[in-house]
N, C-alpha and C positions, 0 to 999 in steps of 0.2 A: 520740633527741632530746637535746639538750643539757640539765643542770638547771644551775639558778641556784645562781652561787654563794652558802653561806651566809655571813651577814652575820654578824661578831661585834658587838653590843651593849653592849662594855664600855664604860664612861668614864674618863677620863682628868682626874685634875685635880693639877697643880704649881704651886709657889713656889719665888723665887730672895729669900732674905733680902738682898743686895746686887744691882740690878741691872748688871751691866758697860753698857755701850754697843756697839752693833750691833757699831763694826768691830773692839771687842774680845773681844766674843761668838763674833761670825766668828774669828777670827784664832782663838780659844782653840779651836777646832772644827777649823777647816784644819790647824792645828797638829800635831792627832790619824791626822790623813789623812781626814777627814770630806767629802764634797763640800756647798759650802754655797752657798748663794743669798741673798744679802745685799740686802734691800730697804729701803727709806726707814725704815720703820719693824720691820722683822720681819729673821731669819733662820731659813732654813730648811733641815732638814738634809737634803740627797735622797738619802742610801742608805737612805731610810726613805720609806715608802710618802705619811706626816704627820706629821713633826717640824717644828711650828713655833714659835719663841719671836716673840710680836706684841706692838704697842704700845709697841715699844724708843724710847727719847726721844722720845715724843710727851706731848702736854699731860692724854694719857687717865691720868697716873698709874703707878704701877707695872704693867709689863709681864706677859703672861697667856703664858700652853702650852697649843699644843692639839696632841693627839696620837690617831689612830685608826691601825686595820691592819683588816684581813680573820681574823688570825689575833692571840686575846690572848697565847698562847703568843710567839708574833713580838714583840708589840709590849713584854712583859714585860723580854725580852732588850734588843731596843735603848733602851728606857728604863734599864736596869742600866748599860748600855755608854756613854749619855750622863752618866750617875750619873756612874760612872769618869772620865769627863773634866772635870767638875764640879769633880769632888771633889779633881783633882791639880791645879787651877788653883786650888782654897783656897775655891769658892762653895760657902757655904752652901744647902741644898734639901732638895725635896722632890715625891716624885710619888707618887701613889694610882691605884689602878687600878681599879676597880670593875667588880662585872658587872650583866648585865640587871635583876638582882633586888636592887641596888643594895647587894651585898655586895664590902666589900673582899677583892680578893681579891691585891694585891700592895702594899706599901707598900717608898720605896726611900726613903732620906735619908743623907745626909750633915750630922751635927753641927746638926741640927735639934731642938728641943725638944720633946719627947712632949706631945699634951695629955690623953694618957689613962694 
């Protein structure tokens, strides 16, 4: 019989201290060799299971990240690997990774201020 795959339960949560603009979010991503999906408001990164940057120029305020995998191991990596792209375009950031038990368990930043 087939089993289900296991779900990882991490969360996900990042900040961009400057937000760029979609088509230079996109560009800065293509740039990379990134394949990306550029929506009204979001882009999205698809060599990733859920890389999305949302709420880009809209009236919601500063834009959100959401990011999930099957695998946090995975998802660790191409969060480093979006970091790097980030980070050589001059954005300020930051992502946290947490697990089920709501322990960090990866923190990635670029030129971000500690608040600990």
């Amino acid at each position: 019989p087939d089993q289900p795959q296991q779900q990882a339960f991490e969360a996900f949560a990042g900040e961009l201290e400057n937000w760029p603009s979609n088509s230079t979010l996109a560009e800065i991503f293509r740039s990379e060799g990134y394949l990306v999906t550029e929506g009204k408001y979001s882009v999205s990164l698809d060599d990733f299971s859920h890389f999305v940057f949302r709420e880009l120029g809209s009236e919601l305020g500063s834009g959100t990240i959401t990011a999930e995998s099957d695998s946090t191991e995975d998802l660790i990596a191409f969060s480093h690997r979006v970091s790097r792209t980030l980070a050589n375009a001059g954005i300020k950031h930051r992502f946290e990774i947490y697990s089920e038990a709501d322990d960090l368990i990866a923190y990635i930043d670029h030129d971000w201020p500690k608040d600990w």
